[in-house]
C-alpha positions as CSV (number, residue, x, y, z in Angstrom):
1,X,0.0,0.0,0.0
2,X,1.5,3.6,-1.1
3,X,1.7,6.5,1.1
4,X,-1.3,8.6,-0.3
5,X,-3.1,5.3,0.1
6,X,-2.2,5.0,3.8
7,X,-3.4,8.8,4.4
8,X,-6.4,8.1,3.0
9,X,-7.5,4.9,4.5
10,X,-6.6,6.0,8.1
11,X,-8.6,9.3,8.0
12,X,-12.0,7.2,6.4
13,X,-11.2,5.1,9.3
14,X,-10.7,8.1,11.9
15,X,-14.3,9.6,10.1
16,X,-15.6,6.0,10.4
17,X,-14.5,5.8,14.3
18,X,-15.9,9.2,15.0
19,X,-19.8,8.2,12.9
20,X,-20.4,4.9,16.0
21,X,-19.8,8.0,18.8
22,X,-21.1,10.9,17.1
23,X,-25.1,11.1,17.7
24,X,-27.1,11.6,14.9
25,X,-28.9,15.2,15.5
26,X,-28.5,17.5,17.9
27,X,-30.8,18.2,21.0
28,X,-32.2,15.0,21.3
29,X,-32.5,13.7,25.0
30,X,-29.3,12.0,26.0
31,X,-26.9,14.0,23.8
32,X,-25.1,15.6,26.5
33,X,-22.4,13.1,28.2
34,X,-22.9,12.3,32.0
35,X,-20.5,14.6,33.8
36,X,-17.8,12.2,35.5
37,X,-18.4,8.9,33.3
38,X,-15.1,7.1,33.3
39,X,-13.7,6.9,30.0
40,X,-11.3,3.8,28.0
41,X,-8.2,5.2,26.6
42,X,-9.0,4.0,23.4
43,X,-12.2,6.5,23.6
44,X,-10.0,9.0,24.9
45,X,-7.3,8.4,21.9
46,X,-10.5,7.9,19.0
47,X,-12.2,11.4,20.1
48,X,-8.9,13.5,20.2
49,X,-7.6,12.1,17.4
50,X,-10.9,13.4,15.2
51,X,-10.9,16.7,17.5
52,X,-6.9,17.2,16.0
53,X,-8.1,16.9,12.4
54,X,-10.9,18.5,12.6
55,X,-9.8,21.9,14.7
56,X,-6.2,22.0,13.2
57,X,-7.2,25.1,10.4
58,X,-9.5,26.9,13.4
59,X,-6.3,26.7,15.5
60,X,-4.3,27.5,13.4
61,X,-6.0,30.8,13.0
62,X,-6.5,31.3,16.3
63,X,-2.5,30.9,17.0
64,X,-1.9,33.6,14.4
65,X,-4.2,36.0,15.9
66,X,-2.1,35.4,19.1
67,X,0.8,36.1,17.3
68,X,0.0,39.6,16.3
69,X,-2.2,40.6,18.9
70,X,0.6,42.7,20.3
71,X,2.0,44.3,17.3
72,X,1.8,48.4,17.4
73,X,1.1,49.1,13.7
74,X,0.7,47.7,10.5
75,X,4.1,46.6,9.3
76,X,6.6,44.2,7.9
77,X,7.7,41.2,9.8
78,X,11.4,40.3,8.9
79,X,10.9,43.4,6.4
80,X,9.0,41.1,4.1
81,X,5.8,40.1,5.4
82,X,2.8,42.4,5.6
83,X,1.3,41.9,9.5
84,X,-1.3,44.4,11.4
85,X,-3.2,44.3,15.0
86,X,-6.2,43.3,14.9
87,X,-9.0,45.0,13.0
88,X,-6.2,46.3,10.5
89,X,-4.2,45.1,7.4
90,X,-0.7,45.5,6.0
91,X,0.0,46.0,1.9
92,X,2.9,45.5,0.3
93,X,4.3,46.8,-2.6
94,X,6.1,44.6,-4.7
95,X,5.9,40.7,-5.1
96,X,6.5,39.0,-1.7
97,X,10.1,37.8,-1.2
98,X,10.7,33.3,-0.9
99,X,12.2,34.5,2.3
100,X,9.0,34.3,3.4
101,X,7.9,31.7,5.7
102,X,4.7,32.6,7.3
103,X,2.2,30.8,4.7
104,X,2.9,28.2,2.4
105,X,2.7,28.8,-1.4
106,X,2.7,32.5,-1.9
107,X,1.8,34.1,-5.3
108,X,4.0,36.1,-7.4
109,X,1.7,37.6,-9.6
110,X,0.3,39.9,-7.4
111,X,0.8,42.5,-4.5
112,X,-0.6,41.1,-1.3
113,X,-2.1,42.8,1.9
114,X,-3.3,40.6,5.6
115,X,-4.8,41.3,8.8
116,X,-6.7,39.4,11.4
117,X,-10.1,40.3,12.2
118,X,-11.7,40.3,15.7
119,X,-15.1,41.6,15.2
120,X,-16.2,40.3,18.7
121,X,-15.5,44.4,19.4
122,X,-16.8,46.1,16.6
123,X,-17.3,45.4,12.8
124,X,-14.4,46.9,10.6
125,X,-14.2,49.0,7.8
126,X,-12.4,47.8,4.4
127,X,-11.4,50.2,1.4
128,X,-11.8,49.7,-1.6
129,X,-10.2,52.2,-4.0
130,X,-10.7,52.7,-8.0
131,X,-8.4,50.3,-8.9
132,X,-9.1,51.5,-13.5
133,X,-9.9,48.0,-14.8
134,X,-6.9,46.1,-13.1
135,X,-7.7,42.4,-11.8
136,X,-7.9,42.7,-8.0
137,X,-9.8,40.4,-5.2
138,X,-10.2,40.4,-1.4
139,X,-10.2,37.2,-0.1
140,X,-12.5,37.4,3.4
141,X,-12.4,34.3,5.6
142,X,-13.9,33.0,8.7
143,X,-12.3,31.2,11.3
144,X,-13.0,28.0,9.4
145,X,-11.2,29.8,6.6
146,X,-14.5,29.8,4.4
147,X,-15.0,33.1,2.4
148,X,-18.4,35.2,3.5
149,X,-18.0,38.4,1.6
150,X,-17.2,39.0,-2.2
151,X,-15.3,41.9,-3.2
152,X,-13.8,42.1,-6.1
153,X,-13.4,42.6,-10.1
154,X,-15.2,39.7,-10.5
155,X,-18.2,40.8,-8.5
156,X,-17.7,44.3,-10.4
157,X,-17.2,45.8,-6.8
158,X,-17.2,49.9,-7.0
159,X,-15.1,51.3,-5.3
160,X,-15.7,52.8,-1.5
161,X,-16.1,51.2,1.8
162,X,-17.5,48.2,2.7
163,X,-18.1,46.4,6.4
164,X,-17.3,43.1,7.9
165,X,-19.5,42.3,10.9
166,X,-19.5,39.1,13.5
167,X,-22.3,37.3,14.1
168,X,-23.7,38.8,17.0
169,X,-23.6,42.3,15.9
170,X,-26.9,44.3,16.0
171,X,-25.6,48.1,14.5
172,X,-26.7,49.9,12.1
173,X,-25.0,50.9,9.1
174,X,-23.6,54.3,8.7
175,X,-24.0,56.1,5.7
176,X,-21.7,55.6,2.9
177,X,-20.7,51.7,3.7
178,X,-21.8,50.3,0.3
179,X,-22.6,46.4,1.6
180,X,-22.0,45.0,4.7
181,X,-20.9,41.3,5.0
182,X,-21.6,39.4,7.7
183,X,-19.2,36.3,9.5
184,X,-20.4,33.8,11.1
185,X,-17.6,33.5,13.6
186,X,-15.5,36.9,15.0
187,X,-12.2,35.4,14.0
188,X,-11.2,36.0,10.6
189,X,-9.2,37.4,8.1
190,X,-8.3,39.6,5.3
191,X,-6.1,39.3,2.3
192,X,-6.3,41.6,-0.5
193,X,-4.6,40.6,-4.3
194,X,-4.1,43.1,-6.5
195,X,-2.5,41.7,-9.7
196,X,0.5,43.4,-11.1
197,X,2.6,42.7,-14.4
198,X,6.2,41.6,-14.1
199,X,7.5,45.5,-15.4
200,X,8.8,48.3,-13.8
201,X,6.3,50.6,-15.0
202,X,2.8,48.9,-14.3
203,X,4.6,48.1,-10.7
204,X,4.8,52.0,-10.1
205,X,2.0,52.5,-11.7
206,X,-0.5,50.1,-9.1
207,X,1.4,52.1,-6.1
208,X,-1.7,54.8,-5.7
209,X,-4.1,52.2,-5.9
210,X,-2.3,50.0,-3.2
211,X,-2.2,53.6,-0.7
212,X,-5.7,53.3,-0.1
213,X,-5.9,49.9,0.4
214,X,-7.1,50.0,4.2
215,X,-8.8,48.2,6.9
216,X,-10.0,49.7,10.3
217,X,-12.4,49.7,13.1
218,X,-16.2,51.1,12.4
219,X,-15.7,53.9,15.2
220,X,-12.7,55.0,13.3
221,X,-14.7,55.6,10.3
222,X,-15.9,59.4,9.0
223,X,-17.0,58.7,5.7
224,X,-13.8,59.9,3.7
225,X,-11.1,57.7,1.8
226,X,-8.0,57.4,3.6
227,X,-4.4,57.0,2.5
228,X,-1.5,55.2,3.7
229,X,2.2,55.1,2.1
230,X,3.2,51.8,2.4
231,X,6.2,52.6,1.8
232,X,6.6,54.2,5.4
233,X,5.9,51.2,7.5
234,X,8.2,49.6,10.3
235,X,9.8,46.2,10.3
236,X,9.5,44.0,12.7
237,X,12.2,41.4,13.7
238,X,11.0,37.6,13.0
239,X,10.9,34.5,14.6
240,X,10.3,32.4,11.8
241,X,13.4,29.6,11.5
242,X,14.3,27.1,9.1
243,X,12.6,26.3,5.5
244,X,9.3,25.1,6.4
245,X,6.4,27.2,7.1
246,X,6.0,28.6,10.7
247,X,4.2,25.9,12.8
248,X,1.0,27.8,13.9
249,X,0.0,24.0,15.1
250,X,2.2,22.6,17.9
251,X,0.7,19.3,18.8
252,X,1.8,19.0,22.6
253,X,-0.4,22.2,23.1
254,X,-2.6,22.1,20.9
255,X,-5.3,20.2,23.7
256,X,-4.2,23.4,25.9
257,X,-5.7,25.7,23.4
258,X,-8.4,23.9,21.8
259,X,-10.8,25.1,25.0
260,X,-10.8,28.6,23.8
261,X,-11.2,27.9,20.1
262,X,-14.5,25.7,20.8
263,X,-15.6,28.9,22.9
264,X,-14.8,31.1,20.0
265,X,-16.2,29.3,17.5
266,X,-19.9,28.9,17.6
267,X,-20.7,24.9,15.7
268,X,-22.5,24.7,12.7
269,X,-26.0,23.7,12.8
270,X,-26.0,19.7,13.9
271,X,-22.2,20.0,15.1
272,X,-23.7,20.6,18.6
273,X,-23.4,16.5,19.4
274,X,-19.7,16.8,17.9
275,X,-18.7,19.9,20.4
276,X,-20.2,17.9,23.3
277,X,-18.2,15.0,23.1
278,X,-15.3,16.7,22.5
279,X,-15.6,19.2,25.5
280,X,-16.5,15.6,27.6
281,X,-13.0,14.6,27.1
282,X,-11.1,18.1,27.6
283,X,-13.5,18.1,30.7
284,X,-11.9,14.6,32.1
285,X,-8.3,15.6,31.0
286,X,-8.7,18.7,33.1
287,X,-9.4,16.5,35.8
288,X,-7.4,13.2,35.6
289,X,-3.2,13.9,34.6
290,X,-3.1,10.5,32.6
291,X,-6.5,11.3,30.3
292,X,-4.1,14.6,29.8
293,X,-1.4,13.0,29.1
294,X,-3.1,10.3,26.7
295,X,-4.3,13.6,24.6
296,X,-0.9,14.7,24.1
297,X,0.1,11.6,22.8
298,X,-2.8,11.1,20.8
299,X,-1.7,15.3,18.9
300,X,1.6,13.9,18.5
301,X,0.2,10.9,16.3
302,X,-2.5,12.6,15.2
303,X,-0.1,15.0,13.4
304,X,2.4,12.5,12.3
305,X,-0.3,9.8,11.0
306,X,-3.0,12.1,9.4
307,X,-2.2,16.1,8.8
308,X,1.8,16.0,7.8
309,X,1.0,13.3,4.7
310,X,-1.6,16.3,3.4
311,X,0.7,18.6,2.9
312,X,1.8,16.6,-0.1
313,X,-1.2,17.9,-3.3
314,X,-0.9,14.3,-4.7
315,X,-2.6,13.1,-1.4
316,X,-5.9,14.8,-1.4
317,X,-8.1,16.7,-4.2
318,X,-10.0,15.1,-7.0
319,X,-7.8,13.6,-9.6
320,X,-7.7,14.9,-13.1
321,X,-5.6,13.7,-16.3
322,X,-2.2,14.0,-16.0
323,X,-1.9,13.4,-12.8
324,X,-2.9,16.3,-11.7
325,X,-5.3,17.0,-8.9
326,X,-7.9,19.8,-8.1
327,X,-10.0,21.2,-5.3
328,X,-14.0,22.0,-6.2
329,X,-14.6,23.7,-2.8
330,X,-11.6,26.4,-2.1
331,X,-13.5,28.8,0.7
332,X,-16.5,26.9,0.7
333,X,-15.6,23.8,2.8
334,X,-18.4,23.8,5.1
335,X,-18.6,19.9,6.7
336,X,-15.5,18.9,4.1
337,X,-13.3,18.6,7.1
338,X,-11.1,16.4,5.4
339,X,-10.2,19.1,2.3
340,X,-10.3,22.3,4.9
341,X,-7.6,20.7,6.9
342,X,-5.7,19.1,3.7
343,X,-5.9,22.9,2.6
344,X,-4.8,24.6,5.5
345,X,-2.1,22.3,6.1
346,X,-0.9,22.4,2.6
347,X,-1.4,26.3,1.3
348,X,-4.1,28.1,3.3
349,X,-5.7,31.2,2.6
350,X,-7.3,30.0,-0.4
351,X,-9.9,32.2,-2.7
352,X,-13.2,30.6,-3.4
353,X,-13.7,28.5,-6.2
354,X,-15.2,31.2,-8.9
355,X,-12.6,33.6,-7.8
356,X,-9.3,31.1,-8.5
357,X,-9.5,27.6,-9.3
358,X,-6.1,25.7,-8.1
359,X,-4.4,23.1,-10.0
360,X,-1.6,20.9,-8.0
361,X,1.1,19.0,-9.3
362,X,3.7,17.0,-7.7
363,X,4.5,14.2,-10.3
364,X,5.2,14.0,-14.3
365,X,3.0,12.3,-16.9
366,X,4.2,9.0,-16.1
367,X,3.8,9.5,-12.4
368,X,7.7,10.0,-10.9
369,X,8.3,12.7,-8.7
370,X,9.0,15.9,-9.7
371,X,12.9,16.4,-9.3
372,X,15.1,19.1,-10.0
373,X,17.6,16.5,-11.2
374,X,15.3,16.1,-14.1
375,X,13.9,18.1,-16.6
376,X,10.5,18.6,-18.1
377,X,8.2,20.9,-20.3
378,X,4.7,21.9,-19.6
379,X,3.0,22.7,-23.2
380,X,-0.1,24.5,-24.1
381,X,-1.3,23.5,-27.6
382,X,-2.8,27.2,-29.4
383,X,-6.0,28.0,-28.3
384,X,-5.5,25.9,-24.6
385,X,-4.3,28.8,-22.3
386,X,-6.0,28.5,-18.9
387,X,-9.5,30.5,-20.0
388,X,-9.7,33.0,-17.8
389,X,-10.9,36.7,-17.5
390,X,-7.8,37.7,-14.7
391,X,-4.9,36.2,-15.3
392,X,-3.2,32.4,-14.6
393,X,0.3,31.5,-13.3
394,X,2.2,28.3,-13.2
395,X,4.4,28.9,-9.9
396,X,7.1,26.3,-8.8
397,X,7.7,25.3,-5.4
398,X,10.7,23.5,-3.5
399,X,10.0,20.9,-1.1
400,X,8.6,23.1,1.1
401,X,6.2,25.2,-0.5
402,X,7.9,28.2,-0.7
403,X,10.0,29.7,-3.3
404,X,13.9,28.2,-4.8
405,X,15.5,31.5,-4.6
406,X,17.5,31.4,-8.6
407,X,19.6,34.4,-10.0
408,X,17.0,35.5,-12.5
409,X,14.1,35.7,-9.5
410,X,11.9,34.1,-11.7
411,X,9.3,32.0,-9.4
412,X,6.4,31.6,-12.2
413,X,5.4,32.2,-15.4
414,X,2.3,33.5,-17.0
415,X,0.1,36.5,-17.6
416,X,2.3,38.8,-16.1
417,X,5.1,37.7,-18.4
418,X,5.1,39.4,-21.2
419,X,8.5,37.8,-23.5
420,X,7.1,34.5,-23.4
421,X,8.0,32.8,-26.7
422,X,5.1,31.1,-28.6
423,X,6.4,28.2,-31.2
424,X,5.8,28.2,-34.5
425,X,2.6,26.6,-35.0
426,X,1.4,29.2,-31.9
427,X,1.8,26.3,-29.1
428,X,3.8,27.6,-25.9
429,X,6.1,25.2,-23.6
430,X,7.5,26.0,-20.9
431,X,10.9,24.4,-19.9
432,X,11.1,23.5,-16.2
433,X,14.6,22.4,-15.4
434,X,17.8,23.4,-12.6
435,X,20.0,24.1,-15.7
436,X,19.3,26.9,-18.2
437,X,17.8,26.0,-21.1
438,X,19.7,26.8,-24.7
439,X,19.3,30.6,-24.6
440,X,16.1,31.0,-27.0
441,X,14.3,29.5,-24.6
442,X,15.2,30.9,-21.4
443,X,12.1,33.6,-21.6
444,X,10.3,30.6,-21.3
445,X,12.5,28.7,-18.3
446,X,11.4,28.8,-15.0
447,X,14.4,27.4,-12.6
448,X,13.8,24.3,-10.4
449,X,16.0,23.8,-7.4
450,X,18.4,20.5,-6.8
451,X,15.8,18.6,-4.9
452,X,12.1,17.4,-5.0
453,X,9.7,20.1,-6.0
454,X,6.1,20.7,-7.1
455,X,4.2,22.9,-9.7
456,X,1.0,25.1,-8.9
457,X,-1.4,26.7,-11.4
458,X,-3.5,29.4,-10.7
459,X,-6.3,30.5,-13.2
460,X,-7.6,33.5,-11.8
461,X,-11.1,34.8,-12.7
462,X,-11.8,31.0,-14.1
463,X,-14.4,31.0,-17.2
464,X,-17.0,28.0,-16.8
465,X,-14.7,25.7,-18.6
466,X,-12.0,25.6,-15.7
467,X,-15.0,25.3,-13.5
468,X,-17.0,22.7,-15.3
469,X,-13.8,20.4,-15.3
470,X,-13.6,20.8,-19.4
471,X,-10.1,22.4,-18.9
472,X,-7.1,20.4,-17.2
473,X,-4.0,21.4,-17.3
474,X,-1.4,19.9,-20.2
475,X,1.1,16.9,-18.8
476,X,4.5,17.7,-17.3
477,X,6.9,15.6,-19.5
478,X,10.0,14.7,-18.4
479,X,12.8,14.7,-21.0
480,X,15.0,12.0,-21.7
């Protein structure tokens, strides 16, 4: 049995486990456990294990809030990464740099912004300025990391201000706030895109634009567009270490925190049996050192055994030809526990599907691993660009989902590229390979490292051909 097929066989048996404990429908007599019921380990190990799948994205964003709940100002952590307090956003500039290590799989195609939200306090502000027909999108999350607003070209948003609200607030909207959008849980986030081409020019020219890209509190609001130079913003040192993305999970504490996201996070209609349970157990840990200690355990397996092989695209999604794979839900995972936690693990922050649809890729046509000790073309016959009405990228990553710095800073290639090379019969290939190619070709080259990689296509703005599954992407051929 392969590795993607041990992945998936021990979560349909962890989902299996949890359907003989979990009752049917909520508020049913007897759905409550019996406070002080003596529990088997093997219950204690088959509830925390499914509470570890299922709460790893929602604690993850919980333990990123935490982070930056402290920061003064809007800033750069490291001097690279955009971070705010709470209730605000950071923009960058420019493309984001691969020393970046704070979320797997960035995008070099456009100029990012993030912030946390805590609308528990007060519903916040976002600006949207007149951005003069370039592709933009603000991807709004929850705590589950499911998208509850749209904002964006493709929603032909005008430009002006806009509220996100929690769940419980009972306001009223001010004049001038265009829509509001409402969260279901006060935990969120914020991450605008603005897409920007790979010149000089167009990169100064966005700068304006990217000024009054701004998020703050409703009692900050007066009506009037406000402006921020980017530019002028302080860096912050970071604590980020190594080549993997920051671990925003730690197993032996995650049972510590996992209280205070269930508190946070109100359940979805008819997950009221599944919260129960789970508190039950964090109720008899709290109580009895070993049940504690068994929970621990169970995090450190738990992580091992069922997130870490996710992080690998060839072990989740829907297969497609080519050995490609595909997500149909980005945003939108709802009771998809399985795909929200193979996402978050693997490159959260994900638009929703008719905003970008993803395409994954960690294998050739004939199913070896991507290598950089190979080398390999990716060709579009003419007509069989990604259809879209933004813009598509194919972006390389190492082994770690992050950029291989290369001299020529070259991390993807599409739309924003404008001296690709079509061949003759109007066909383009691009050459994917740790050597340069012969020099014609190297417009078309983007630069693997010496070690195991995998490939990432973005079609932003998707027509209903991406969507519909008539478009896949074109094989990754390795050359002899």
């Amino acid at each position: 049995m392969n590795s993607r097929s041990r992945g998936c066989v021990s979560v349909i048996s962890l989902f299996t486990t949890l359907a003989m404990w979990l009752p049917a429908r909520a508020g049913t007599p007897g759905d409550e456990s019996v406070a002080g019921t003596h529990m088997s380990e093997a219950y204690v190990r088959a509830v925390g294990r499914f509470a570890y799948f299922w709460a790893w994205p929602m604690t993850n964003l919980h333990n990123r809030r935490a982070a930056f709940k402290d920061i003064a100002e809007p800033g750069l952590l490291g001097g690279i990464v955009p971070v705010a307090p709470s209730n605000q956003l950071a923009m960058l500039r420019d493309y984001i740099e691969p020393q970046e290590r704070l979320v797997a799989c960035p995008n070099q195609d456009v100029v990012y912004g993030f912030g946390i939200l805590s609308l528990e306090a007060e519903p916040v502000v976002i600006q949207v300025p007149d951005f003069k027909g370039r592709f933009w999108v603000y991807q709004i999350g929850d705590q589950r990391t499911d998208g509850f607003a749209s904002l964006g070209a493709i929603y032909a948003s005008k430009p002006g201000f806009y509220l996100l609200a929690g769940p419980n607030w009972k306001g009223a909207s001010p004049k001038g706030i265009a829509k509001v959008f409402r969260s279901p849980t006060n935990l969120g986030y914020v991450a605008p895109r603005v897409f920007v081409s790979d010149d000089a020019a167009d990169k100064q020219a966005v700068q304006p634009m990217i000024n009054q890209i701004l998020a703050y509190p409703l009692s900050r609001y007066d009506g009037r567009m406000k402006t921020k130079d980017w530019a002028q913003v302080p860096k912050f040192p970071s604590a980020s270490q190594g080549e993997e993305e920051t671990k925003w999970v730690v197993p032996e504490k995650f049972f510590d925190v996992l209280p205070q996201v269930l508190d946070e996070l109100p359940p979805l209609r008819g997950e009221e049996s599944l919260y129960a349970n789970v508190r039950a157990v964090l109720d008899a840990a709290g109580k009895e050192p070993k049940v504690k200690e068994i929970l621990k355990q169970t995090a450190i397996d738990a992580d091992e055994e069922l997130v870490a092989p996710l992080f690998q695209f060839r072990n989740y999604g829907v297969p497609l030809s080519n050995n490609w794979t595909t997500i149909n839900n980005g945003a939108a995972f709802g009771f998809d526990y399985f795909t929200r936690t193979a996402v978050a693990k693997s490159n959260i922050f994900v638009n929703k599907n008719g905003e970008t649809k993803y395409f994954y890729q960690d294998l050739d046509s004939s199913g070896e691993r991507l290598t950089g000790y190979e080398r390999y073309t990716v060709t579009f016959a003419k007509g069989q660009l990604p259809p879209v009405k933004g813009f598509w990228s194919l972006t390389l990553y190492n082994e770690h989902h992050f950029f291989a710095p290369n001299e020529l800073k070259r991390y993807s290639l599409g739309t924003k590229n404008k001296a690709l090379q079509y061949n003759a019969d109007g066909s383009l290939t691009l050459y994917v390979q740790a050597e340069p190619p012969a020099e014609e070709k190297r417009s078309n080259w983007l630069p693997a490292p010496e070690s195991d990689f995998s490939l990432y296509l973005r079609a932003y703005w998707p027509q209903t051909s991406i969507t519909n599954g008539t478009w896949t992407p074109p094989a990754v051929v390795r050359l002899e």
